[in-house]
Each structure stands twice: as structure tokens, then as C-alpha cells.
C-alpha atoms as a printed R data frame, in Angstrom:
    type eleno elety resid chain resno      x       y      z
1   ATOM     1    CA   UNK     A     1 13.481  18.139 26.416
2   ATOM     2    CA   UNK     A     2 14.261  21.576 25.953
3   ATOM     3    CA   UNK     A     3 16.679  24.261 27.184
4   ATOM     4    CA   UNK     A     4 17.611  27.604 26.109
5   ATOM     5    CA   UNK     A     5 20.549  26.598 23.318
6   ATOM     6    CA   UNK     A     6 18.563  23.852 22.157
7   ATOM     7    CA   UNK     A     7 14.866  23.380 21.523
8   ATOM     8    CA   UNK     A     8 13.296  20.078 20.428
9   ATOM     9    CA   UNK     A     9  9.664  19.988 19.479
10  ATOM    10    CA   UNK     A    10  8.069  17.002 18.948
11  ATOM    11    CA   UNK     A    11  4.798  16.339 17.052
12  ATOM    12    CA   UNK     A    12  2.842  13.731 15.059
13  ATOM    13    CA   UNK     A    13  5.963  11.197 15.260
14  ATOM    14    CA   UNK     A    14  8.377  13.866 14.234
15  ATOM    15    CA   UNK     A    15 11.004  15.549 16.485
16  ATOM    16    CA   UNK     A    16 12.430  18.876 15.139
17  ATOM    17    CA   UNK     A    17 15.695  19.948 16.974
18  ATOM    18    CA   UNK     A    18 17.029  23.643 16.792
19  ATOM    19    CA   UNK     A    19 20.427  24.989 17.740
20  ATOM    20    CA   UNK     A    20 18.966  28.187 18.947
21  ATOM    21    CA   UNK     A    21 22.047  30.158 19.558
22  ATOM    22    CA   UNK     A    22 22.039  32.614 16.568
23  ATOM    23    CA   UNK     A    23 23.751  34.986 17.800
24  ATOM    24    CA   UNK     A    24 27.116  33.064 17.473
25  ATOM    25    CA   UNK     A    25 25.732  31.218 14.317
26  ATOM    26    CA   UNK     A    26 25.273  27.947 16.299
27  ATOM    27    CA   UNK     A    27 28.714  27.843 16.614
28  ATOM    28    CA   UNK     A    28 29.278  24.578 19.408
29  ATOM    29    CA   UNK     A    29 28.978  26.301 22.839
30  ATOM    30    CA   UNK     A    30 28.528  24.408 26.306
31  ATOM    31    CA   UNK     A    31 25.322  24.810 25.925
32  ATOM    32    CA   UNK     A    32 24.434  23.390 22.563
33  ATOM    33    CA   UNK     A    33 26.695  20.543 23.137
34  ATOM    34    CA   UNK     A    34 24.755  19.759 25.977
35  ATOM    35    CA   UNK     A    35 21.300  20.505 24.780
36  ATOM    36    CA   UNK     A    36 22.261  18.415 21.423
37  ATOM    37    CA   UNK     A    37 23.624  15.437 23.375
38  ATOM    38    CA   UNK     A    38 20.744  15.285 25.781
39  ATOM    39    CA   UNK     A    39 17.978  15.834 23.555
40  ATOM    40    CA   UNK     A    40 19.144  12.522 21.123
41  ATOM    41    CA   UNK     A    41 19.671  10.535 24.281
42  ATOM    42    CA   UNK     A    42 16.421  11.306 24.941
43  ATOM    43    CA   UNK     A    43 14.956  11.024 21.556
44  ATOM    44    CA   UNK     A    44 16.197   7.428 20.442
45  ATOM    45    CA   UNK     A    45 14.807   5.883 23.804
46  ATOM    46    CA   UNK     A    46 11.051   7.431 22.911
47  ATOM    47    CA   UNK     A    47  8.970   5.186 20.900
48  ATOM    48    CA   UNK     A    48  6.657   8.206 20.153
49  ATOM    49    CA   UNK     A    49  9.588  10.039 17.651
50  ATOM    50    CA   UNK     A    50  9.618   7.859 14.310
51  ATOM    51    CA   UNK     A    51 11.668  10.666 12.673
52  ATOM    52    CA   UNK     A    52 13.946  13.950 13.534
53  ATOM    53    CA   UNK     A    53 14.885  16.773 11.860
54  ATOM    54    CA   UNK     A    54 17.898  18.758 12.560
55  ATOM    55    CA   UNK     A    55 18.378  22.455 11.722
56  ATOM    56    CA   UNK     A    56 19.727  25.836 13.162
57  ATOM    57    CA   UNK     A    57 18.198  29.568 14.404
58  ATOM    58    CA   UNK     A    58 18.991  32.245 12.430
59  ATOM    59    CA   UNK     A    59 21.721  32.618  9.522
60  ATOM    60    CA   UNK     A    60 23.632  29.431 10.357
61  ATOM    61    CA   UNK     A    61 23.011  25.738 10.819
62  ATOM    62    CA   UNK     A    62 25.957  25.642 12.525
63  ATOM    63    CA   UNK     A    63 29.491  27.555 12.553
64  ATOM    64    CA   UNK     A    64 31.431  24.476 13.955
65  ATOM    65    CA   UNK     A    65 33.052  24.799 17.170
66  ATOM    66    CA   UNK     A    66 34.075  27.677 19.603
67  ATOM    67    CA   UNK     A    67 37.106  29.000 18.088
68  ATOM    68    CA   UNK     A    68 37.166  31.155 21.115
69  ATOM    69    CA   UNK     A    69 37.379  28.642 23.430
70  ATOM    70    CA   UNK     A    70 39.916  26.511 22.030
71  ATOM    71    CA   UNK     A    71 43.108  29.071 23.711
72  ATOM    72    CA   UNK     A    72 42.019  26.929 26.841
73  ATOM    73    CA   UNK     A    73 43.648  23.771 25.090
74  ATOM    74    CA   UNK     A    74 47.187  23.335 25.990
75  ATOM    75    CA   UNK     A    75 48.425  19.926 25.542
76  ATOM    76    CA   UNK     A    76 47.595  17.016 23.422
77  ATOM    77    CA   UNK     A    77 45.781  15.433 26.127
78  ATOM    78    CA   UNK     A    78 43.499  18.396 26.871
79  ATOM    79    CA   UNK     A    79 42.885  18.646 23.341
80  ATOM    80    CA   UNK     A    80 41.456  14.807 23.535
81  ATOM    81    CA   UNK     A    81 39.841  15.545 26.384
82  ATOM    82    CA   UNK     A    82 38.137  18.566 24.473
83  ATOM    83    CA   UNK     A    83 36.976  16.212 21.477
84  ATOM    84    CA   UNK     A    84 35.591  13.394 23.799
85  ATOM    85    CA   UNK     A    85 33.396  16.281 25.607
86  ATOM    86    CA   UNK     A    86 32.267  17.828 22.370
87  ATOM    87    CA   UNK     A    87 31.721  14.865 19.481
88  ATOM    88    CA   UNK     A    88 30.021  12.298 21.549
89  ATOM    89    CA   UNK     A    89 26.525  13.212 20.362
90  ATOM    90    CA   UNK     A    90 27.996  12.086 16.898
91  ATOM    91    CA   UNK     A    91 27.262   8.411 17.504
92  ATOM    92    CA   UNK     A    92 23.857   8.812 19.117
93  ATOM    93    CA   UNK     A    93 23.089  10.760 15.960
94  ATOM    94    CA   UNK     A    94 24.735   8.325 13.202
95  ATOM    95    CA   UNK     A    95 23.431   5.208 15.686
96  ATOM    96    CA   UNK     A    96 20.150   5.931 15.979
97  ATOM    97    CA   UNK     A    97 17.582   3.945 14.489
98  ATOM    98    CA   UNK     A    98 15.672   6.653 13.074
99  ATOM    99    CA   UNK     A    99 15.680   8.339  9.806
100 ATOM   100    CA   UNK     A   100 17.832  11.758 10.513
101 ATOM   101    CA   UNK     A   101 17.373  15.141  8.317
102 ATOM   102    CA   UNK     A   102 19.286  17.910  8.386
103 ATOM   103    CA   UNK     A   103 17.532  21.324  7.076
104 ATOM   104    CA   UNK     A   104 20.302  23.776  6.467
105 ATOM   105    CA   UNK     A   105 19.344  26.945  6.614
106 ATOM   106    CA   UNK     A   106 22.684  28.519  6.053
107 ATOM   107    CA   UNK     A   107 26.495  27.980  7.100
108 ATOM   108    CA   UNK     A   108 27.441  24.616  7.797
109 ATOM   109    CA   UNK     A   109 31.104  24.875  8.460
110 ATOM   110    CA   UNK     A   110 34.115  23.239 10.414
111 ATOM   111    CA   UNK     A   111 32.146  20.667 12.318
112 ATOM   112    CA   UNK     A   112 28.476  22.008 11.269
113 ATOM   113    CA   UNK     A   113 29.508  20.300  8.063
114 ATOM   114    CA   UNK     A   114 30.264  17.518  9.883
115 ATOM   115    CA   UNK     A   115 27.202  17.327 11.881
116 ATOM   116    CA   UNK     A   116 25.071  17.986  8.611
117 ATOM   117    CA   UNK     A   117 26.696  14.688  7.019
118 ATOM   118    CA   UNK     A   118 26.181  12.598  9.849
119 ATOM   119    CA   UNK     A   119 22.430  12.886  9.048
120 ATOM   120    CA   UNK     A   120 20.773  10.627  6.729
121 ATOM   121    CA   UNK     A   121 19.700  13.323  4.418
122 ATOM   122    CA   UNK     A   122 20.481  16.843  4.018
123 ATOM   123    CA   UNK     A   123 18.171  19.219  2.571
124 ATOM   124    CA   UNK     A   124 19.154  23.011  1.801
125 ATOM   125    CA   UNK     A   125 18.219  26.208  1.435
126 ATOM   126    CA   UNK     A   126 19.881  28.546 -1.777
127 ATOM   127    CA   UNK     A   127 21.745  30.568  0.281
128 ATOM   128    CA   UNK     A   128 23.639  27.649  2.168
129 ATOM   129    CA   UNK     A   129 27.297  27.000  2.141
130 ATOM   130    CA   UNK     A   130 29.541  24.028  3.028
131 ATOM   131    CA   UNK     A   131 32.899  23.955  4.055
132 ATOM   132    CA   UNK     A   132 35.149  22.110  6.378
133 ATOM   133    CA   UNK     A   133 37.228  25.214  6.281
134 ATOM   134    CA   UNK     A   134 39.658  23.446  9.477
135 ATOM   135    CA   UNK     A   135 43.148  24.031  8.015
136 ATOM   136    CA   UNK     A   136 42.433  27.838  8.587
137 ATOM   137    CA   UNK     A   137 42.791  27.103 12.160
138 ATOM   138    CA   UNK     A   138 45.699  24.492 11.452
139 ATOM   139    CA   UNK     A   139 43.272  21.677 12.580
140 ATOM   140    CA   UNK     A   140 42.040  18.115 11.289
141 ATOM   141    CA   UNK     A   141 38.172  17.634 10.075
142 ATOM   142    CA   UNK     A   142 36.560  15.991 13.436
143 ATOM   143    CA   UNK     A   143 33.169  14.870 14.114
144 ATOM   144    CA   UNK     A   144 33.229  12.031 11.996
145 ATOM   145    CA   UNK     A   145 33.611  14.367  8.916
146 ATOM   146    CA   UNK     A   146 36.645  12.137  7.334
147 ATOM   147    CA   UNK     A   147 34.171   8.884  7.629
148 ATOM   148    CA   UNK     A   148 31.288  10.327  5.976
149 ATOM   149    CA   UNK     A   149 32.759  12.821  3.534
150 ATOM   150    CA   UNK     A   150 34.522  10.544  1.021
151 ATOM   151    CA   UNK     A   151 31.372   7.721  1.055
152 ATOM   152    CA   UNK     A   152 29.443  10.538 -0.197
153 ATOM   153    CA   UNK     A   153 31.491  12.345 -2.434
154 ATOM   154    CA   UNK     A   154 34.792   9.901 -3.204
155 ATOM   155    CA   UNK     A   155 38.281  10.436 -1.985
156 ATOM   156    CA   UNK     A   156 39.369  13.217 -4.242
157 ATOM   157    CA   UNK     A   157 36.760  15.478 -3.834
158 ATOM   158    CA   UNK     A   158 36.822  14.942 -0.144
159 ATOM   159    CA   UNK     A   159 40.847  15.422  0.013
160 ATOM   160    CA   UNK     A   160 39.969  18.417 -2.230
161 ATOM   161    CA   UNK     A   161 37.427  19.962  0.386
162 ATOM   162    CA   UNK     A   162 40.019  18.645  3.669
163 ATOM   163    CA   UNK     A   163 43.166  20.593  2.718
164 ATOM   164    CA   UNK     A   164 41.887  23.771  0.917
165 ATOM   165    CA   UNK     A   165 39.513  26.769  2.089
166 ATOM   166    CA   UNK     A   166 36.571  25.768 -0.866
167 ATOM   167    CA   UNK     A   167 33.230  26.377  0.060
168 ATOM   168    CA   UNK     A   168 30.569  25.011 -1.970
169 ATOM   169    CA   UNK     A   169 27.087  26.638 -2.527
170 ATOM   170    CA   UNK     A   170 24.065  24.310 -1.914
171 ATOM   171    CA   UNK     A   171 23.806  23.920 -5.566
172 ATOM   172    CA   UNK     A   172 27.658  22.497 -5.820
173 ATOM   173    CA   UNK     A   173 26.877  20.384 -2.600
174 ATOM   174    CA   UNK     A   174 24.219  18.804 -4.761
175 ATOM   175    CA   UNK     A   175 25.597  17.980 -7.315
176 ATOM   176    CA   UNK     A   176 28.398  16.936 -5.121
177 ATOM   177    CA   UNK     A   177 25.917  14.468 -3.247
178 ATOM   178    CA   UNK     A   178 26.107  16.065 -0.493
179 ATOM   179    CA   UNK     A   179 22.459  17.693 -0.654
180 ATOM   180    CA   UNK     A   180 19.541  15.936 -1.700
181 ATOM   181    CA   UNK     A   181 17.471  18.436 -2.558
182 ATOM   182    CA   UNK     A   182 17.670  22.037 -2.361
183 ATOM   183    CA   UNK     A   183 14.480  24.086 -1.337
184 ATOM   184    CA   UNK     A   184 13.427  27.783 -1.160
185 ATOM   185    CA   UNK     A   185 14.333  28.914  1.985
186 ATOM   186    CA   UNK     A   186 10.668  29.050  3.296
187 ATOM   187    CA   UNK     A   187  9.753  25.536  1.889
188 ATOM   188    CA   UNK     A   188 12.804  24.108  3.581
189 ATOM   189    CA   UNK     A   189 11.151  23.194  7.426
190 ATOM   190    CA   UNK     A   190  8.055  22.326  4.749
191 ATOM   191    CA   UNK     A   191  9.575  20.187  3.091
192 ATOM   192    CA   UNK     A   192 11.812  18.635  5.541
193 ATOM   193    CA   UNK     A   193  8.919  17.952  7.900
194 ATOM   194    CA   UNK     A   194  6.958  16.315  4.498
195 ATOM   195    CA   UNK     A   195  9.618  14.165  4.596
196 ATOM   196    CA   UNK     A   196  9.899  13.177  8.378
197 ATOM   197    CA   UNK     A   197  6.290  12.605  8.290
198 ATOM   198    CA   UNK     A   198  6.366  10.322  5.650
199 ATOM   199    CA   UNK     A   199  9.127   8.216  7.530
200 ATOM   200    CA   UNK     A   200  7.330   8.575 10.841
201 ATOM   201    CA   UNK     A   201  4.289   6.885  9.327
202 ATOM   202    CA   UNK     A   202  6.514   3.956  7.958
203 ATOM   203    CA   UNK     A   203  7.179   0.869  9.267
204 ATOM   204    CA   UNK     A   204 10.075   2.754 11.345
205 ATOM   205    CA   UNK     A   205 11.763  -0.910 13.012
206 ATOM   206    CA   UNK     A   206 12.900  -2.213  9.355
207 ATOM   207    CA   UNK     A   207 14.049   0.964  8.363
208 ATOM   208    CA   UNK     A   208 16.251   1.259 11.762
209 ATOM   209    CA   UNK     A   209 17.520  -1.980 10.553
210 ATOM   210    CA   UNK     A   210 18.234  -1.409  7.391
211 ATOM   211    CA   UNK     A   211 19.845   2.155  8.157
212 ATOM   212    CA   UNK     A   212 22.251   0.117 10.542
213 ATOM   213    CA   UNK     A   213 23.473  -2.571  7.926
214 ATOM   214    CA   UNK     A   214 23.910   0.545  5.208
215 ATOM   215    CA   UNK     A   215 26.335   2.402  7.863
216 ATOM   216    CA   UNK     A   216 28.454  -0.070  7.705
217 ATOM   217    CA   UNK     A   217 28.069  -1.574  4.606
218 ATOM   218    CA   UNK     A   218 31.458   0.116  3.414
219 ATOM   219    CA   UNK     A   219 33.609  -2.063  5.257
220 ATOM   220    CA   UNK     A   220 31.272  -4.945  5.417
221 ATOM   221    CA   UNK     A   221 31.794  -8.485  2.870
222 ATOM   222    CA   UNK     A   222 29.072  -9.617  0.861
223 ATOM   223    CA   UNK     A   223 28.625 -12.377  3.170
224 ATOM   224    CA   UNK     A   224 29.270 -10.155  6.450
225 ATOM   225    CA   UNK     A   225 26.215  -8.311  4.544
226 ATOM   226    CA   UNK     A   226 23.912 -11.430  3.855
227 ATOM   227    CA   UNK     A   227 24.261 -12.775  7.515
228 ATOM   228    CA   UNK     A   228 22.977  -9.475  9.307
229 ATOM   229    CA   UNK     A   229 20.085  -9.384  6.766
230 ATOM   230    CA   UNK     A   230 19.149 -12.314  7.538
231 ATOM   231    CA   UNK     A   231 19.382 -11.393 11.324
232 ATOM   232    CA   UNK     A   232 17.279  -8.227 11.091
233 ATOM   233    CA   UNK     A   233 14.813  -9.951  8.572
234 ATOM   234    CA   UNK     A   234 13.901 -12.535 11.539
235 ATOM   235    CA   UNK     A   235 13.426  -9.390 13.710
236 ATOM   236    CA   UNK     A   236 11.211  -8.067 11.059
237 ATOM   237    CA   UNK     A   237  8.939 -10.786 10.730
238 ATOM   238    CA   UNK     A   238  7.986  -9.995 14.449
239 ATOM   239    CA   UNK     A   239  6.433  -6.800 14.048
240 ATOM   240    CA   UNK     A   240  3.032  -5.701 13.895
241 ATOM   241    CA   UNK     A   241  3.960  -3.512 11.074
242 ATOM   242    CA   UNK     A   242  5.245  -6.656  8.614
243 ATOM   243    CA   UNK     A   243  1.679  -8.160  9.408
244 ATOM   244    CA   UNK     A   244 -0.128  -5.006  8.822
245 ATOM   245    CA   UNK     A   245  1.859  -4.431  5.285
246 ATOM   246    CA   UNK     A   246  0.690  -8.683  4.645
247 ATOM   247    CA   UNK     A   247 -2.426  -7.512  5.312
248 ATOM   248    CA   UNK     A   248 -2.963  -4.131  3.431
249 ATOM   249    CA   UNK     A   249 -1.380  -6.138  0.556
250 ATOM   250    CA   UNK     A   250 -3.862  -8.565  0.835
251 ATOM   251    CA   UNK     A   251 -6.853  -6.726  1.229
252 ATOM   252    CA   UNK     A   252 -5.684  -4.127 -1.313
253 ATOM   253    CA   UNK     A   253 -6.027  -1.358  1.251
254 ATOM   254    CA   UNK     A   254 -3.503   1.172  3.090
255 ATOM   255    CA   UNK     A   255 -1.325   0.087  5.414
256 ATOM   256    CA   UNK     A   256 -1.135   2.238  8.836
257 ATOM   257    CA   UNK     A   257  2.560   1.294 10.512
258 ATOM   258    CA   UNK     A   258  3.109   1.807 13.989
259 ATOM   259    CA   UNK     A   259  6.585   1.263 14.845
260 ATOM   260    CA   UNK     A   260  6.030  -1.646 17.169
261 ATOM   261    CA   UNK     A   261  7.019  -5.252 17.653
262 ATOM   262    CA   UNK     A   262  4.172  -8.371 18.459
């Protein structure tokens, strides 16, 4: 599960996924693209990874995509053809029934901020910025970055950050909601993998569940709601880790999850 653009390391229930081409501050080569899409293929098949963290090499999480590359696109349809190849990892990453964080260790711009907003959390470092920064290159926000951005921070702010060059500092993306918490920049893997391993040792099936019904919550009724929690509930009531929590509840003791149905 690992190549040279992109290293996955997987331990204790947790895997930790690196864009590891520095040099070009992550920015979405062949390479990484591939790496990246194989590596969360791979990951939301294996019952041994209960949570992932995302983060970059060096002084970027990720620089977006290849603005050096994109000369090569020379009609509308090669430009589709271009997006298809390069976003498709988005889904497996928003899909995947597995709590996603993404450690920013520095820029996420263009479609890093995209890719950092996909995740379930995102957790930053001081020196981070955030910017979708694409009408400097007279292009649209892609990767999913004009589903997630105004959920998390409303529609002004997120027309605010689509047409002009702002980049906010990790402390604005906080307080934007963007960031959950921002962390020293040596605590950050720390702390991110704290928090993986506390959602790798939880009872990982209802939480896939319940992160599915959330996604789509925004254009879900009340009743479209109600019906798929009911649905995922029955699922829940299969698994060895509902009986376990009946049973630490019971017995007053601790309950130790393991991800897996009766």
C-alpha cells in the first residue's frame, strides 16, 4: 500500500496517509493521484483500519493541482476528461465509512483545500493557510470544494473565499469552522493520531452509519432522515459492538469495540 508519492502506514487501527512529494508542495501529480486513489480503495475494503489520517511531506498539505500540466488541456472535453482522472478519489474519501482527519501541516490551496474539507475533521498547524485561490488561474473550485465549503462556513463566506484571492490563516479557518482545532506544529501528527485512535477503538460500524446519514443530511427531509435511521439502527443492533456496549453498561465496566457484525 505504498509507493513513492504516497505512503500509507497503518498501525493499531489507524491508517496515516502522506503525500510525499514535497518538493512540488504536494501539488496533484500522476503520481499522487494514483497513490491517493489506490491507497483509499484499498483502505475502506480493510477491516483492520478503523480510522485514517490524511496529511502532507514537507511545507504543504497540498498545493492543488499541476498548474504545469494543465497547457495539455485543449478543449472542453479534455478538460472533463482531466477532472474525471484527477477527483475520483474524492468520493472514496467523503464515502467511506470511516472517520477521516486531515492534519495540515501547511498550504492547503486550489484543490488541497478541497481535499482538506472533504475530511471529517481538519486539524492545523499555526503556520497553515487556506485558500481556494482558483480564479487566479481563471478556473472554478473542483473537488467537491463548492459542496462542502458553504455547509461549513454558509454561502457568503464561501462566495467570499470562491471569487477573491483571500487566504485565511489556521486561526481565521477556525473560527471560520473550517479547523477544529489548531495544534503546535509538532503536536499536530500527536494529536491527530490521539484522535484516530480514539475512533479506531469505537464502535466504528455505527459511526460509518451515522457519518453516511450526516453527508447527506443537507438535502435530506425530516422524514427522508427518520427512515434511514431507522434502517442503520436495525443494522446496529447486529453487531458485536452494540452487545458489548449492553454489556459494559451493565456490568459497569469498559467496553472494548471491535468493528464487527454477529
Amino acid at each position: 500500500m505504498e509507493n513513492q508519492a504516497v505512503i500509507t502506514e497503518v498501525e493499531n487501527g489507524v491508517a496515516v496517509i502522506t503525500l510525499n512529494e514535497p518538493k512540488s508542495l504536494n501539488s496533484l501529480s500522476v503520481e499522487i493521484v494514483e497513490g491517493l486513489t489506490k491507497s483509499l480503495q484499498s483502505i475502506k475494503h480493510d477491516p483492520t483500519v478503523r480510522a485514517v489520517i490524511l496529511t502532507g511531506n514537507g511545507k504543504a498539505f497540498c498545493a492543488g493541482g499541476n498548474i504545469k500540466s494543465f497547457s495539455s488541456i485543449t478543449s472542453a472535453a479534455s478538460g472533463r476528461k482531466y477532472m474525471h482522472e484527477t477527483g475520483g478519489f474524492i468520493k472514496d474519501l467523503v464515502q467511506m465509512e470511516k472517520p477521516v482527519i486531515a492534519a495540515v501541516n501547511g498550504y492547503a490551496v486550489g484543490a488541497g483545500f478541497s481535499i482538506a474539507i472533504a475530511c471529517d475533521f481538519v486539524i492545523a498547524s499555526p503556520h497553515s493557510k487556506f485558500a481556494l485561490g482558483f480564479h487566479k488561474v481563471g478556473l472554478v473550485p473542483d473537488l467537491g470544494g463548492l459542496y462542502h465549503l458553504p455547509r461549513m462556513v454558509g454561502m457568503a463566506r464561501a462566495k467570499e473565499l470562491a471569487f477573491s484571492d483571500r487566504t485565511l490563516s489556521a486561526t481565521e479557518a477556525k473560527e471560520y469552522g473550517i479547523c477544529l482545532e489548531v495544534v503546535e506544529e509538532e503536536q499536530l501528527l500527536i494529536r491527530a493520531m490521539a484522535m484516530a485512535s480514539s475512533f479506531a477503538s469505537s464502535p466504528t460500524i455505527a459511526i460509518g452509519l451515522a457519518k453516511g446519514i450526516l453527508n447527506r443530511s443537507f438535502e435530506s427531509s425530516l422524514e427522508d432522515v427518520l427512515r434511514e435511521e431507522g434502517m442503520v439502527q436495525g443494522i446496529s443492533f447486529t453487531t458485536e459492538d452494540h452487545k458489548e456496549g449492553v454489556r459494559a453498561f451493565i456490568e459497569k465496566t469498559k467496553p472494548t469495540f471491535t468493528g464487527s457484525y454477529s
